[in-house]
N, C-alpha and C positions, 0 to 999 in steps of 0.2 A: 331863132329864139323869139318865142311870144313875148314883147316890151309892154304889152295893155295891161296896166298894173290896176285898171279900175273895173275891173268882170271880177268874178268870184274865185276862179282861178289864180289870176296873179295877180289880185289882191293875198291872198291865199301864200302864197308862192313869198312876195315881200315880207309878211309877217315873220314867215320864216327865218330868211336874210336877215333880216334886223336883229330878230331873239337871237339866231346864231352868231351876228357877227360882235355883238356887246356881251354874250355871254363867255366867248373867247376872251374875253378883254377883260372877264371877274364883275360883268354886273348885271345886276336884272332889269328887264325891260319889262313891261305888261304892254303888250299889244293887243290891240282888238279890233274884230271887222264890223264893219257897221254896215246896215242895207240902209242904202239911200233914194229905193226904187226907182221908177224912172224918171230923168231929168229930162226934160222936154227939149234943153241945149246941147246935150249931146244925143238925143235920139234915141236915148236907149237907159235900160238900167243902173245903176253905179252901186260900188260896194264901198267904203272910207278905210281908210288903215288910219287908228289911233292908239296910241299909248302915252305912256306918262313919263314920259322926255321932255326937257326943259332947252329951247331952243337947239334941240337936236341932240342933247345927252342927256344920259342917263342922269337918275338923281338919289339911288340906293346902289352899294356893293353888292354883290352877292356874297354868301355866306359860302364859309368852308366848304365845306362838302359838295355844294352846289356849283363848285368852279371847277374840282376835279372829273377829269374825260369821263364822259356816260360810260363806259365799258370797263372801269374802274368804280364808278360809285357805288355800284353794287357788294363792294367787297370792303366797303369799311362799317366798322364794328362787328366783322366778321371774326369768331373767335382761332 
């Protein structure tokens, strides 16, 4: 498994992890990648993973709808 969570990929890759694992949990996260091009201390280019978590949690519920399984959401207000 690729652990380089600072390339584009898994930066990429994290983003995901994160929205998926607080969204399981009933809340929204906004994450964002940021380019950081290159950093002359790592040799190479860097990508930043940001969102709007408050020392590591989250800081809005999510809404109804938006906490029931993707494969279900589509079937509410379905008459």
């Amino acid at each position: 498994m690729d652990h380089d969570f600072c390339n584009v990929d898994g930066a990429r890759r994290l983003k995901q992890r994160i929205e998926e694992y607080w969204r399981e949990r009933g809340y929204n996260v906004d994450v964002k990648l940021i380019e950081a091009g290159f950093v002359a201390a790592m040799r190479s280019a860097r990508t930043d993973v940001r969102s709007d978590m408050v020392n590591g949690f989250p800081t809005k519920r999510a809404e109804a709808e938006e906490r029931l399984r993707p494969s279900i959401r589509g079937l509410v207000g379905v008459a």
